[in-house]
Structures are given as C-alpha cells and as structure tokens.
PDBQT receptor file of N, H, CA, C and O in Angstrom, charges set to zero:
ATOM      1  N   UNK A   1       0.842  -1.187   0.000  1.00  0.00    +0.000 N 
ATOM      2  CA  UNK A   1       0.000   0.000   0.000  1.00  0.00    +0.000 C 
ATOM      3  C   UNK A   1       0.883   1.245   0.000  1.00  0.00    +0.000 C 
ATOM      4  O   UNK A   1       2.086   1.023   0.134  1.00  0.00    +0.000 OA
ATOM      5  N   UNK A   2       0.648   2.018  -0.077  1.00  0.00    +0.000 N 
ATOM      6  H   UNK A   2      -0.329   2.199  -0.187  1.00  0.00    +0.000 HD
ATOM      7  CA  UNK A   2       1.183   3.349  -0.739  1.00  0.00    +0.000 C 
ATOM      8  C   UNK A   2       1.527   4.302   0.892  1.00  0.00    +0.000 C 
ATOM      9  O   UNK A   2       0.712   4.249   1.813  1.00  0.00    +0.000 OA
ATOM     10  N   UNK A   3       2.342   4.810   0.957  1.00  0.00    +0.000 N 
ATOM     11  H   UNK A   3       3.004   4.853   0.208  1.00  0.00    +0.000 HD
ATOM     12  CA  UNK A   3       3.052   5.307   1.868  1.00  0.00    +0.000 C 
ATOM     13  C   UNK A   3       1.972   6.103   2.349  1.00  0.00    +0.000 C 
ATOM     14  O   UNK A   3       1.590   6.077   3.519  1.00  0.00    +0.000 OA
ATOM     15  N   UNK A   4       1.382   6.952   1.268  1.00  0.00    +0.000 N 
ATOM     16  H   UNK A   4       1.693   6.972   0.318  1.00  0.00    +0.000 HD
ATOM     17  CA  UNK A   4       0.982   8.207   1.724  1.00  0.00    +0.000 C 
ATOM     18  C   UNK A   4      -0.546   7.962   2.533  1.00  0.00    +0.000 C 
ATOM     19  O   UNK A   4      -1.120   8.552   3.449  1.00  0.00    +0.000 OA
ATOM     20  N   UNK A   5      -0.899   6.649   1.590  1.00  0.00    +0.000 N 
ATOM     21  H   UNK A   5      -0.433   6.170   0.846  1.00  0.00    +0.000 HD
ATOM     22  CA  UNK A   5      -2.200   6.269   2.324  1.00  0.00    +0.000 C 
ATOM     23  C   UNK A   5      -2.238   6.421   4.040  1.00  0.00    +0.000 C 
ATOM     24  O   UNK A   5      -2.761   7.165   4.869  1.00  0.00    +0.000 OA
ATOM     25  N   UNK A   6      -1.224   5.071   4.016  1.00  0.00    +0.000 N 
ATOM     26  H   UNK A   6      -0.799   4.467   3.342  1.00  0.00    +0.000 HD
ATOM     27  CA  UNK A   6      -0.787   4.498   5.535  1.00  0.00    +0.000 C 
ATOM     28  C   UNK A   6      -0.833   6.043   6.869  1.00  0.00    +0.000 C 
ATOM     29  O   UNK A   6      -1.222   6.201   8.026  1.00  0.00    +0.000 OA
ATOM     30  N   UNK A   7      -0.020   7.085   5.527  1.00  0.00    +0.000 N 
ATOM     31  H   UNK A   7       0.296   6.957   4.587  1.00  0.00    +0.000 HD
ATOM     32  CA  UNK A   7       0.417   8.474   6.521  1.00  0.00    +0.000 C 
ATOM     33  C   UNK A   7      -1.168   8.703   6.655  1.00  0.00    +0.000 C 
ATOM     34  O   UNK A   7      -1.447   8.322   7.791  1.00  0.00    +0.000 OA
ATOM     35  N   UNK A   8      -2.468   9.205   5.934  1.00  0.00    +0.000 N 
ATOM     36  H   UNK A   8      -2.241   9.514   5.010  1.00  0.00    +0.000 HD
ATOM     37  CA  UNK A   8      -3.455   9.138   6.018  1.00  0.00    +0.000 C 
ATOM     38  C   UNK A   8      -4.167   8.395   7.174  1.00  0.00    +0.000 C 
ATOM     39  O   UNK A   8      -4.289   8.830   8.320  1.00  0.00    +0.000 OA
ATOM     40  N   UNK A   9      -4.496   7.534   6.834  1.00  0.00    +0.000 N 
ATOM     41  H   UNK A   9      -4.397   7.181   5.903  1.00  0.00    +0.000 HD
ATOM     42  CA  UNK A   9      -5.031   6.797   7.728  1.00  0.00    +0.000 C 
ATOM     43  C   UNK A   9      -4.416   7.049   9.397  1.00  0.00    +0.000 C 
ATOM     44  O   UNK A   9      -5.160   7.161  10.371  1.00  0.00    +0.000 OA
ATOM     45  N   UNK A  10      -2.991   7.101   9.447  1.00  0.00    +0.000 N 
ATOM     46  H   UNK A  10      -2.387   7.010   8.655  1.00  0.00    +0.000 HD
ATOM     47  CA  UNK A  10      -2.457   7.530  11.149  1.00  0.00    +0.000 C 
ATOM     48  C   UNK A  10      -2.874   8.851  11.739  1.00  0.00    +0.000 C 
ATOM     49  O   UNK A  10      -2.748   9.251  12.896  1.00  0.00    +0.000 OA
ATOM     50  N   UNK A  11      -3.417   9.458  10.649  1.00  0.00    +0.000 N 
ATOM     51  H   UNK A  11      -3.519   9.134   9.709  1.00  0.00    +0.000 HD
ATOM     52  CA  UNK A  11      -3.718  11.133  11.018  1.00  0.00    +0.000 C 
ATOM     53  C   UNK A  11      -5.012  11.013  11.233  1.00  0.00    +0.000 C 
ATOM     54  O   UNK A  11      -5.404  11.216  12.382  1.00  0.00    +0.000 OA
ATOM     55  N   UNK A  12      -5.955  10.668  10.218  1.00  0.00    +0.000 N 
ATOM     56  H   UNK A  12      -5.635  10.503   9.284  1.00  0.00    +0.000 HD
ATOM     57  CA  UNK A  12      -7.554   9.813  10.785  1.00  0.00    +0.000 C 
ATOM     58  C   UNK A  12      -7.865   9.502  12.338  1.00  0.00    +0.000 C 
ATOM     59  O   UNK A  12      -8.794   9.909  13.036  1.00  0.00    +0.000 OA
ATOM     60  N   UNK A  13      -6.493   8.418  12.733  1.00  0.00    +0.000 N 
ATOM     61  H   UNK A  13      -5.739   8.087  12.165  1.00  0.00    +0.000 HD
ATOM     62  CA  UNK A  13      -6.536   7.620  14.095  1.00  0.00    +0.000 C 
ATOM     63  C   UNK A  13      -6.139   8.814  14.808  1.00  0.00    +0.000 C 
ATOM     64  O   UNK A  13      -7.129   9.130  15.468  1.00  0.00    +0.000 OA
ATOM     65  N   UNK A  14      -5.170   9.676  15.030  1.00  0.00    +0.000 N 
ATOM     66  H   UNK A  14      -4.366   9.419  14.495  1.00  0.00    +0.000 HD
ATOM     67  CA  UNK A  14      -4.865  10.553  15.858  1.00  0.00    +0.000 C 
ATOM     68  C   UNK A  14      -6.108  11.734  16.228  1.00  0.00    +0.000 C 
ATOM     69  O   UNK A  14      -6.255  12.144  17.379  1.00  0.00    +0.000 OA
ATOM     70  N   UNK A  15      -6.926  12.183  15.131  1.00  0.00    +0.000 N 
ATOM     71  H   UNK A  15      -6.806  11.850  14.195  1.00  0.00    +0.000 HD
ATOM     72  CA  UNK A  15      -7.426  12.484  14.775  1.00  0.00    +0.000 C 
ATOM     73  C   UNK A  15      -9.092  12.242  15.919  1.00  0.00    +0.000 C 
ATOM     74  O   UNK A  15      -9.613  12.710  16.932  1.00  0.00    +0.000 OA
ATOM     75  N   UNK A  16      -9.265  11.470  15.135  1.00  0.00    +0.000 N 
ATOM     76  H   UNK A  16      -8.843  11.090  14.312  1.00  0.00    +0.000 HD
ATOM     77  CA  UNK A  16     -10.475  10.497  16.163  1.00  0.00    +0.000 C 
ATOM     78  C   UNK A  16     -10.093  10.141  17.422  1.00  0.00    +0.000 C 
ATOM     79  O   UNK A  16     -11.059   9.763  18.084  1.00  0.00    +0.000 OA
ATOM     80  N   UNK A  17      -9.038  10.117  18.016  1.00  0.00    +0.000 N 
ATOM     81  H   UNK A  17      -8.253  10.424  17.478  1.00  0.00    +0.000 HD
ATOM     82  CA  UNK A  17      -8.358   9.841  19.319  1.00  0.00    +0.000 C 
ATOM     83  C   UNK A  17      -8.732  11.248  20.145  1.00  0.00    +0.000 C 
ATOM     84  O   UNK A  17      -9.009  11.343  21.340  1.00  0.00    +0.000 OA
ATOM     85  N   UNK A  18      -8.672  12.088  19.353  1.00  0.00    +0.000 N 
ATOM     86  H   UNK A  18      -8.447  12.011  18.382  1.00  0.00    +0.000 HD
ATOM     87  CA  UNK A  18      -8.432  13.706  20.532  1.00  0.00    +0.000 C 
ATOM     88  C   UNK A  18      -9.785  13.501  21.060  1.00  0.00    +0.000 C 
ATOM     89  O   UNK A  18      -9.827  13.389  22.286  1.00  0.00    +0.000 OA
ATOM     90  N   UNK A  19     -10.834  13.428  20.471  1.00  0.00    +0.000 N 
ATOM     91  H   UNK A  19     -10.799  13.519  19.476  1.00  0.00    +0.000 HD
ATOM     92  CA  UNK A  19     -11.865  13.586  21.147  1.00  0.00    +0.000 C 
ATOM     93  C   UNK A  19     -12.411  13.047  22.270  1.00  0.00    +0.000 C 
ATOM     94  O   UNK A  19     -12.898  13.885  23.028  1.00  0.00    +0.000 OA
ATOM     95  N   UNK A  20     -12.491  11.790  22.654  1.00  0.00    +0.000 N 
ATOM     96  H   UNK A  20     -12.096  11.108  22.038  1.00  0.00    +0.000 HD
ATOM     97  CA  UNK A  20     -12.185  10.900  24.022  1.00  0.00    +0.000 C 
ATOM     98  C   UNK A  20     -11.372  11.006  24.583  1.00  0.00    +0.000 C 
ATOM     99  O   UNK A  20     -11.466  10.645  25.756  1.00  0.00    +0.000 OA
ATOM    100  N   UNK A  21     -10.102  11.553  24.103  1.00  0.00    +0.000 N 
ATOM    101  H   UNK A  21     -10.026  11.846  23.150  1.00  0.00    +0.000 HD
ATOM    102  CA  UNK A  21      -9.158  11.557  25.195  1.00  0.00    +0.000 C 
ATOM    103  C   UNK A  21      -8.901  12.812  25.927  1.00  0.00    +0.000 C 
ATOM    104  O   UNK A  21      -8.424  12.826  27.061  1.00  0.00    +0.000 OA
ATOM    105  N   UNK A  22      -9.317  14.158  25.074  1.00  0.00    +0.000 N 
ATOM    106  H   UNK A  22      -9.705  14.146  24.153  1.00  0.00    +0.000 HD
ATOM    107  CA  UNK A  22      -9.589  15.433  26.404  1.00  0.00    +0.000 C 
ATOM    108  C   UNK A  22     -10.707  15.518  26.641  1.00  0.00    +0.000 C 
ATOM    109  O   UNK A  22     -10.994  15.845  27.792  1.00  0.00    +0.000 OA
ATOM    110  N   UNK A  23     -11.966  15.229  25.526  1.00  0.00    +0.000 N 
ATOM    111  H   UNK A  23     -11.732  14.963  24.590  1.00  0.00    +0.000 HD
ATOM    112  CA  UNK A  23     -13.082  15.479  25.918  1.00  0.00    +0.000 C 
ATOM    113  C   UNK A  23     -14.311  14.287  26.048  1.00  0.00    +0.000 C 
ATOM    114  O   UNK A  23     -15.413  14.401  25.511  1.00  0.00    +0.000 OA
ATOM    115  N   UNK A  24     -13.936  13.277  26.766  1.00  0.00    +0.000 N 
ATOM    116  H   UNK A  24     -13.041  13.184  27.202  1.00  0.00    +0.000 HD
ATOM    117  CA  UNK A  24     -14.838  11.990  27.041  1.00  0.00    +0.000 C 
ATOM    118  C   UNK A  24     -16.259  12.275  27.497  1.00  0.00    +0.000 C 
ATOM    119  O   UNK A  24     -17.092  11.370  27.457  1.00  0.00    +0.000 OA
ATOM    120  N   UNK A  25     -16.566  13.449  27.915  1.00  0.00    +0.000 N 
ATOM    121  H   UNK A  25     -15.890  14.184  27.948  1.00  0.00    +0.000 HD
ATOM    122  CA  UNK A  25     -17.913  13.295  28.370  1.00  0.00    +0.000 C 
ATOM    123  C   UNK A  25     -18.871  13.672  27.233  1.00  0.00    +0.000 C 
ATOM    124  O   UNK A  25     -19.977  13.213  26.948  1.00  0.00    +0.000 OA
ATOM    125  N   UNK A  26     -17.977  14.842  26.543  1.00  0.00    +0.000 N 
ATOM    126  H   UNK A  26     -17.079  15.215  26.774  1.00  0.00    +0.000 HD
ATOM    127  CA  UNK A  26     -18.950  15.847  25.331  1.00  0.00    +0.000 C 
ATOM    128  C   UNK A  26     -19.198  14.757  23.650  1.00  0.00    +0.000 C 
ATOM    129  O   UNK A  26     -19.975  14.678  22.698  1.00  0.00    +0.000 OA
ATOM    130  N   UNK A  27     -17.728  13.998  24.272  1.00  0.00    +0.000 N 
ATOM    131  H   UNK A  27     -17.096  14.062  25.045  1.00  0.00    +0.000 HD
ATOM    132  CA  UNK A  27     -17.697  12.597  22.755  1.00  0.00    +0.000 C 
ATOM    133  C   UNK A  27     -18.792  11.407  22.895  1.00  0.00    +0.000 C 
ATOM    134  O   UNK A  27     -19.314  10.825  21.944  1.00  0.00    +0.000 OA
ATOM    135  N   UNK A  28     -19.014  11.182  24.161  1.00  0.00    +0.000 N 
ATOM    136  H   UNK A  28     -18.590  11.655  24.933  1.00  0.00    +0.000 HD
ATOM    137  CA  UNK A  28     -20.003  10.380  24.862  1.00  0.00    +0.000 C 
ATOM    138  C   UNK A  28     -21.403  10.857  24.496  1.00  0.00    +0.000 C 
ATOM    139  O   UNK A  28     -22.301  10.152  24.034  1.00  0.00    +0.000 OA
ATOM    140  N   UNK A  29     -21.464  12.320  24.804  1.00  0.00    +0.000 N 
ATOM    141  H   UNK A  29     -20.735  12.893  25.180  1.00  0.00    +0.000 HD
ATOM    142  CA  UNK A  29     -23.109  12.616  24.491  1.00  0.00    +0.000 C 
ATOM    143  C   UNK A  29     -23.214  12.840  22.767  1.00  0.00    +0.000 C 
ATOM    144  O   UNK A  29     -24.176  12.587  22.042  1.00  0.00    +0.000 OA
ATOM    145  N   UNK A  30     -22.241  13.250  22.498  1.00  0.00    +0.000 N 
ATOM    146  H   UNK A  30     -21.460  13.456  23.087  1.00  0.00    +0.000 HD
ATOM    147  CA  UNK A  30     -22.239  13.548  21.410  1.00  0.00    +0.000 C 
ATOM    148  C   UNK A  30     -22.861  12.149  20.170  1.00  0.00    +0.000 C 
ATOM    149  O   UNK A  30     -23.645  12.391  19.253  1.00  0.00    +0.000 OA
ATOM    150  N   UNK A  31     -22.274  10.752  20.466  1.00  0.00    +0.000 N 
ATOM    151  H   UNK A  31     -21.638  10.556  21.212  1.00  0.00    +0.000 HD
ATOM    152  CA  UNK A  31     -22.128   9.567  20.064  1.00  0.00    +0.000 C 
ATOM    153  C   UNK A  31     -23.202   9.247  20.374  1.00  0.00    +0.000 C 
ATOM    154  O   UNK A  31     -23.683   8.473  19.547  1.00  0.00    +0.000 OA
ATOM    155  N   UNK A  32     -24.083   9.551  21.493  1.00  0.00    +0.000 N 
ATOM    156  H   UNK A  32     -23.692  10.180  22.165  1.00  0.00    +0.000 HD
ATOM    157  CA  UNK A  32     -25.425   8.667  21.952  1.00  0.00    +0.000 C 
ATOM    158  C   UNK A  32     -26.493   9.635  21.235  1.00  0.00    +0.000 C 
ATOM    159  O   UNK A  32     -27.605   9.177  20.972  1.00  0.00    +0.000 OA
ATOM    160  N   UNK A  33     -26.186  10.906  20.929  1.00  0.00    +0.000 N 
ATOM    161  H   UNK A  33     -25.282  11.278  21.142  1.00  0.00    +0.000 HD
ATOM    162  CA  UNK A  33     -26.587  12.129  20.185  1.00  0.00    +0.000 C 
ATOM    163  C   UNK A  33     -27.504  12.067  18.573  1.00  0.00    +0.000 C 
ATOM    164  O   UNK A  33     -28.570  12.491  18.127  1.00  0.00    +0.000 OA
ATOM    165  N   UNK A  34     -25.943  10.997  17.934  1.00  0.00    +0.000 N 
ATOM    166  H   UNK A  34     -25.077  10.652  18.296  1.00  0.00    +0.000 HD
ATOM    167  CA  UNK A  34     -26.257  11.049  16.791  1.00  0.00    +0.000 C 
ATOM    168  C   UNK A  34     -26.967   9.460  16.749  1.00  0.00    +0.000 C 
ATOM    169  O   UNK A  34     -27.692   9.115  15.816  1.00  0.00    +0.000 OA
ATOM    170  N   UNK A  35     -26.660   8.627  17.828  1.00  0.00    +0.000 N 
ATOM    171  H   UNK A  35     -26.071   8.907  18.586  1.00  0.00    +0.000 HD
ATOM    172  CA  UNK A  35     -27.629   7.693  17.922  1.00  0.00    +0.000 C 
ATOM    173  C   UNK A  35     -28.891   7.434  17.566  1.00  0.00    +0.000 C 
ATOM    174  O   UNK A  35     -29.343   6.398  17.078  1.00  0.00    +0.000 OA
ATOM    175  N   UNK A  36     -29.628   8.786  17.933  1.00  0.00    +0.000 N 
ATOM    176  H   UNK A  36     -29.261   9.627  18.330  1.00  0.00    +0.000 HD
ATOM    177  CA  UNK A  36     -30.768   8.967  17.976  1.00  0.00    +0.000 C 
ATOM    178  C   UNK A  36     -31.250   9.197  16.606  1.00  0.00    +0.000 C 
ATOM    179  O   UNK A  36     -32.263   8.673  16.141  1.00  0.00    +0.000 OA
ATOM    180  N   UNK A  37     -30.470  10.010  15.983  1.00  0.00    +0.000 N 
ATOM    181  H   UNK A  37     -29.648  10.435  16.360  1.00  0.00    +0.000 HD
ATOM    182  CA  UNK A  37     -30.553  10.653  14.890  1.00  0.00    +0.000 C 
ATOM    183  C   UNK A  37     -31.123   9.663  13.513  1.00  0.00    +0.000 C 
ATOM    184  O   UNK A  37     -30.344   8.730  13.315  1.00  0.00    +0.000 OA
ATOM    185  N   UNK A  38     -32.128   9.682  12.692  1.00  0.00    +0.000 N 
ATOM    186  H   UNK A  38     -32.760  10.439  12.853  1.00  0.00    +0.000 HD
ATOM    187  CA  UNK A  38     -32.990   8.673  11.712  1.00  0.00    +0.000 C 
ATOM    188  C   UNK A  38     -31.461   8.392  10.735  1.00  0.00    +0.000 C 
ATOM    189  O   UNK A  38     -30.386   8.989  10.798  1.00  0.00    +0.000 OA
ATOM    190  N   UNK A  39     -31.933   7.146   9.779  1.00  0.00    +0.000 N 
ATOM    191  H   UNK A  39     -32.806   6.661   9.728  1.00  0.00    +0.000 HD
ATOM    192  CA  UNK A  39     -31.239   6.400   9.482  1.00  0.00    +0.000 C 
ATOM    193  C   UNK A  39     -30.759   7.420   8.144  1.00  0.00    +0.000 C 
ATOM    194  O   UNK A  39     -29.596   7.416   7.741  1.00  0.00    +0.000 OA
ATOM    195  N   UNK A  40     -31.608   8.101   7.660  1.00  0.00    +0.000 N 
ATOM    196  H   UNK A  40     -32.553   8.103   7.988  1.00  0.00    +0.000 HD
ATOM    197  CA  UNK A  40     -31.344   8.668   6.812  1.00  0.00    +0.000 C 
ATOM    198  C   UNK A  40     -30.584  10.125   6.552  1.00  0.00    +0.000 C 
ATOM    199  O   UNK A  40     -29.963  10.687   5.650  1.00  0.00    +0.000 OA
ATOM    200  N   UNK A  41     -30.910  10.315   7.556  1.00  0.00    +0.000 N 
ATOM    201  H   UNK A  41     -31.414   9.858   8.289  1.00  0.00    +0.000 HD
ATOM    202  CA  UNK A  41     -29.872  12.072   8.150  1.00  0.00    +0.000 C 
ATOM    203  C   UNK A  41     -28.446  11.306   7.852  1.00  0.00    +0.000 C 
ATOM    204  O   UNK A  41     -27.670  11.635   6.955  1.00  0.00    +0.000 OA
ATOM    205  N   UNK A  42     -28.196   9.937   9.016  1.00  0.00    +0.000 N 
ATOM    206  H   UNK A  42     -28.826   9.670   9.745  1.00  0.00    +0.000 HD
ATOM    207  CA  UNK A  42     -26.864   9.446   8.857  1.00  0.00    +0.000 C 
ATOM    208  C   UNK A  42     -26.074   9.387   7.659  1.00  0.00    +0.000 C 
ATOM    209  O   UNK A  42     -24.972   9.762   7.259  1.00  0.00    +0.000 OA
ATOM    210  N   UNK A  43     -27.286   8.639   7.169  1.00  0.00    +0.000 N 
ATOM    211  H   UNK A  43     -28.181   8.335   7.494  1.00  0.00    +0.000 HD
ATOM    212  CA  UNK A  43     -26.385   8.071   5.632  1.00  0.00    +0.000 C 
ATOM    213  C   UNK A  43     -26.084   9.701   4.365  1.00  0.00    +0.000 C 
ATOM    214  O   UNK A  43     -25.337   9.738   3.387  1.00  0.00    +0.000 OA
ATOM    215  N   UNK A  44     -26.791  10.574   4.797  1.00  0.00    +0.000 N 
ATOM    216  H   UNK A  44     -27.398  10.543   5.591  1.00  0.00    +0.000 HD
ATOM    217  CA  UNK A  44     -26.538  11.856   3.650  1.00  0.00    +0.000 C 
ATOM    218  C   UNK A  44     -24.870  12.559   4.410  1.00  0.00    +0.000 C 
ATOM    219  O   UNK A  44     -23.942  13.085   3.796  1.00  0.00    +0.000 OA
ATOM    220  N   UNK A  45     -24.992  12.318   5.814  1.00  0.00    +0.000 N 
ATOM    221  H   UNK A  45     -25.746  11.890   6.313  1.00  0.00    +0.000 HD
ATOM    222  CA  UNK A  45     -24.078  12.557   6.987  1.00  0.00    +0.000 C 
ATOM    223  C   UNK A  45     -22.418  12.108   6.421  1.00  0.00    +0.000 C 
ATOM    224  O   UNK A  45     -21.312  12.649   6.408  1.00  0.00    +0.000 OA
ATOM    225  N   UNK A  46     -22.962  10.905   6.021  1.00  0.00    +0.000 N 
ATOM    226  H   UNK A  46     -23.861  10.465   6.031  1.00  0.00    +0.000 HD
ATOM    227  CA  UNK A  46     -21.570   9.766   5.956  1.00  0.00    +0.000 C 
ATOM    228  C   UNK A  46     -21.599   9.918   4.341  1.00  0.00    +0.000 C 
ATOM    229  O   UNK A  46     -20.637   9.453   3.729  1.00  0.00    +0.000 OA
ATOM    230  N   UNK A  47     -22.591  10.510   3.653  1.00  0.00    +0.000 N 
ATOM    231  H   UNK A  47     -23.371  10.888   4.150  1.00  0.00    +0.000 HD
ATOM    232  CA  UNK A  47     -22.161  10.730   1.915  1.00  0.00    +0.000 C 
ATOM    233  C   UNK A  47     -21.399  11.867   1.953  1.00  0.00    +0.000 C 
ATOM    234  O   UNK A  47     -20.445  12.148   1.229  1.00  0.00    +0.000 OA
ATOM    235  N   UNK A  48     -21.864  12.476   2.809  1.00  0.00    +0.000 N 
ATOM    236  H   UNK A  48     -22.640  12.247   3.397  1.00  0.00    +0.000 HD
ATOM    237  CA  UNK A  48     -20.960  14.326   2.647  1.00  0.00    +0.000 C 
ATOM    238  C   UNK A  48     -19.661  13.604   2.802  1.00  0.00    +0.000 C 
ATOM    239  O   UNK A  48     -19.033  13.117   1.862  1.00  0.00    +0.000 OA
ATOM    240  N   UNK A  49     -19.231  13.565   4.310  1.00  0.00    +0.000 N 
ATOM    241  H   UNK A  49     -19.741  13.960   5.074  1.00  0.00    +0.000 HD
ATOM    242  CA  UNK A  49     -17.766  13.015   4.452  1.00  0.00    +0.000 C 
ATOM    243  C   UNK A  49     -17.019  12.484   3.306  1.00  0.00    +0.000 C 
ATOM    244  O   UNK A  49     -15.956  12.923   2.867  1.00  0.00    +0.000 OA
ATOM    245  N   UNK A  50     -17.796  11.349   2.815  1.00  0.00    +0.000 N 
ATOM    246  H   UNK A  50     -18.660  10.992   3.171  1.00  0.00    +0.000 HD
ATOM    247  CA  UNK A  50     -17.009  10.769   1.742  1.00  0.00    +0.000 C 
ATOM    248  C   UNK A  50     -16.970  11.555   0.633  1.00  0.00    +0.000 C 
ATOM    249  O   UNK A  50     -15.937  11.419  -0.023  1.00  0.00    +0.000 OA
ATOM    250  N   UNK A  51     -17.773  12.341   0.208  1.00  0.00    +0.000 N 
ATOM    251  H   UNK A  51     -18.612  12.452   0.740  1.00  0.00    +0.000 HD
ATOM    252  CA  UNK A  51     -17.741  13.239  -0.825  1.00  0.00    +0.000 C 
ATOM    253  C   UNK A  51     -16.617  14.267  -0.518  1.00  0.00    +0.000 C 
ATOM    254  O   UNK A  51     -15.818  14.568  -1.405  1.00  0.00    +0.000 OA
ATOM    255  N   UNK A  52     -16.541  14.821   0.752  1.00  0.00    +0.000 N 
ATOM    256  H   UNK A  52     -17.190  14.576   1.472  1.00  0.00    +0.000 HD
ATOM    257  CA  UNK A  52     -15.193  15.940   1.163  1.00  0.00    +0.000 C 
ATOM    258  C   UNK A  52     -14.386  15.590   0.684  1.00  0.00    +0.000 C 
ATOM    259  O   UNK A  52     -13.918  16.154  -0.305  1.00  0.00    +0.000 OA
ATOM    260  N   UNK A  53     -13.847  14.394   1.258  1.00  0.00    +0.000 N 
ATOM    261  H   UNK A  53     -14.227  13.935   2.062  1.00  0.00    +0.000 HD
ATOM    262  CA  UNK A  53     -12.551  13.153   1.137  1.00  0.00    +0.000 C 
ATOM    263  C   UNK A  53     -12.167  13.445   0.385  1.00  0.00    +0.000 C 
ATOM    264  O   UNK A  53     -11.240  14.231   0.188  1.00  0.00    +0.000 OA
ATOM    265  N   UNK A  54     -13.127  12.572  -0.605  1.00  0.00    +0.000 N 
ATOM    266  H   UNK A  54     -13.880  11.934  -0.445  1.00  0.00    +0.000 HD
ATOM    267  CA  UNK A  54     -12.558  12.394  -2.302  1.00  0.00    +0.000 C 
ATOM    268  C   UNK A  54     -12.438  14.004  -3.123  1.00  0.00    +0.000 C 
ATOM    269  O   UNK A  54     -11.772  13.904  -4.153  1.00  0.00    +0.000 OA
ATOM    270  N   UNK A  55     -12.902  15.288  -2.880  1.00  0.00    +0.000 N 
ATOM    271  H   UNK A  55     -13.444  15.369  -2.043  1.00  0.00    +0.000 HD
ATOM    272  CA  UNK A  55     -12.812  16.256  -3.477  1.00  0.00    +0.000 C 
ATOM    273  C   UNK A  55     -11.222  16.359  -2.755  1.00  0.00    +0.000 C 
ATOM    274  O   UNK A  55     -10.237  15.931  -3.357  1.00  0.00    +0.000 OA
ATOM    275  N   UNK A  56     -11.152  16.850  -1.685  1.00  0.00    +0.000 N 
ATOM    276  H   UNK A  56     -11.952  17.197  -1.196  1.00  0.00    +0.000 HD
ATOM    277  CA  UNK A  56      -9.762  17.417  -0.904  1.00  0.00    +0.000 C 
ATOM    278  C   UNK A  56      -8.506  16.266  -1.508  1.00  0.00    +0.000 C 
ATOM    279  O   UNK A  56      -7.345  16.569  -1.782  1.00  0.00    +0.000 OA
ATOM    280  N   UNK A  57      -9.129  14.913  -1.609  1.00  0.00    +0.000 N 
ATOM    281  H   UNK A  57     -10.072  14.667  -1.386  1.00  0.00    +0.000 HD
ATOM    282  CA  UNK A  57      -7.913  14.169  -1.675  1.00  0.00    +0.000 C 
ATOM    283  C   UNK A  57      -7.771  14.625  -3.425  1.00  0.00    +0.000 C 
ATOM    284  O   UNK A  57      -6.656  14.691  -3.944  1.00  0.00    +0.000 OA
ATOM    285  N   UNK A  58      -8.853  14.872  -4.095  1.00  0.00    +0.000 N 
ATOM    286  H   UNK A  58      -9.758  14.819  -3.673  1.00  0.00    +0.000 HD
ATOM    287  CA  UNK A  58      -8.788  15.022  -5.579  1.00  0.00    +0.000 C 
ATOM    288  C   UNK A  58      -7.860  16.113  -5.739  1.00  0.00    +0.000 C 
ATOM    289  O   UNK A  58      -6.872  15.955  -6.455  1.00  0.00    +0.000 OA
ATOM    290  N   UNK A  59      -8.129  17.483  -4.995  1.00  0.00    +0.000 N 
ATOM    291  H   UNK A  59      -8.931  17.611  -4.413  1.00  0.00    +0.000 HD
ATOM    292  CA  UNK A  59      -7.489  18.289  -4.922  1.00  0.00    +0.000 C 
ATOM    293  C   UNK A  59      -6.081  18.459  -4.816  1.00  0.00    +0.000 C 
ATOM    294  O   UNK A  59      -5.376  19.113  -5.585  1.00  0.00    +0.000 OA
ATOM    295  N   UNK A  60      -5.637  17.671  -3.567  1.00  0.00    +0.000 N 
ATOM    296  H   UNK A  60      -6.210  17.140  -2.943  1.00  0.00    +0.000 HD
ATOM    297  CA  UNK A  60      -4.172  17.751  -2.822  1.00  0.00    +0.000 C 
ATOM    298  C   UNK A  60      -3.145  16.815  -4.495  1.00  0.00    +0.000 C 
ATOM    299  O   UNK A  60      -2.209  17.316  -5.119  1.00  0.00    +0.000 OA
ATOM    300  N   UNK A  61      -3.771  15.495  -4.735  1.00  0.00    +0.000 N 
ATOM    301  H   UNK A  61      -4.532  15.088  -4.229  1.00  0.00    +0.000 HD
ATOM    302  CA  UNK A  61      -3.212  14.887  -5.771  1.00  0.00    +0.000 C 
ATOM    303  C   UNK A  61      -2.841  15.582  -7.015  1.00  0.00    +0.000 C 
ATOM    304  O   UNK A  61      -1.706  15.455  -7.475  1.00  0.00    +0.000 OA
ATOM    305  N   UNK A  62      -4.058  16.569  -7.786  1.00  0.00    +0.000 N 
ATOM    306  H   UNK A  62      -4.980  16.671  -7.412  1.00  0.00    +0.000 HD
ATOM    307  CA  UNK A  62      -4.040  17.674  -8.804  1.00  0.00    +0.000 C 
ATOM    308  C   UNK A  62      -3.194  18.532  -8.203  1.00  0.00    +0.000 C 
ATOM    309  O   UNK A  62      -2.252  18.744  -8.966  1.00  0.00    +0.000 OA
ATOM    310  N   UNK A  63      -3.081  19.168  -7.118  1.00  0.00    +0.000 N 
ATOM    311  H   UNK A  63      -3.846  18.995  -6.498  1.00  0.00    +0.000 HD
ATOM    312  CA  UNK A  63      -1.953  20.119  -6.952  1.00  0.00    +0.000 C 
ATOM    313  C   UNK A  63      -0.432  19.781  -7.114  1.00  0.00    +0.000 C 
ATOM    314  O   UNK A  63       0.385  20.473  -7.722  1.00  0.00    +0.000 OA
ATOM    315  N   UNK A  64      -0.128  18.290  -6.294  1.00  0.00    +0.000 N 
ATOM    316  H   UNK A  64      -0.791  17.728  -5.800  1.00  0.00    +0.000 HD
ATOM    317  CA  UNK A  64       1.214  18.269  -6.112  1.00  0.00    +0.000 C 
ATOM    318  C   UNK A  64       1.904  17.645  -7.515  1.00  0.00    +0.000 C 
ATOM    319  O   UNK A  64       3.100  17.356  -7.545  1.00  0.00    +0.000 OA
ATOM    320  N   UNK A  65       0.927  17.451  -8.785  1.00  0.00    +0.000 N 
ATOM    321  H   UNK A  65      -0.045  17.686  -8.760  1.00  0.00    +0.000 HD
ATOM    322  CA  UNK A  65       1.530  16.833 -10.166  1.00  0.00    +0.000 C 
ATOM    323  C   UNK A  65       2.115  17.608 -10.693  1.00  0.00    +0.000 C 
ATOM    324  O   UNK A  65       2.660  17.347 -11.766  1.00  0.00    +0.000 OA
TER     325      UNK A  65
C-alpha cells in the first residue's frame, strides 16, 4: 500500500483519538446524540464526508503533479 495512504489513515486515528481523550464526556453525548438521529440524516451525513474526502484528496493529488 502506498506510503501516503498508511500516513493518512495515522492522522484519521490521531485524529479520532483527541476527542475521548480530552473530551470523554462531550464525545459520549455527542455519540449517543447522533444515535438517535434517523437512518437517513446518517447516511446523507456519511455521503458528505465521503464526498469531502474524495474532493480534498482530488485536490491535494491535482496540486502536487
């Protein structure tokens, strides 16, 4: 797999780490929060993200050629 991925993905984990680890109570409500939240809010939720991704990662790749 590709270096840069791997670097990706460790920044993701660090990333997702801050939040439980200074702020455990606000990540807690926050998580039981979106729990609640209908199935379909989620999934437009989790299309954006992936849609960011792939634009920013489209981006960063087109820039550094």
């Amino acid at each position: 797999m590709n270096t840069t991925i791997w670097m990706a993905l460790a920044l993701v984990l660090v990333l997702e780490g801050l939040g439980p680890m200074f702020l455990p109570r606000v990540w807690r409500r926050m998580l039981l929060s979106m729990a609640q939240l209908p199935d379909r809010l989620l999934h437009r939720f989790g299309g954006g993200l992936v849609v960011a991704g792939v634009v920013i990662y489209y981006m960063i790749a087109a820039h550094s050629s």
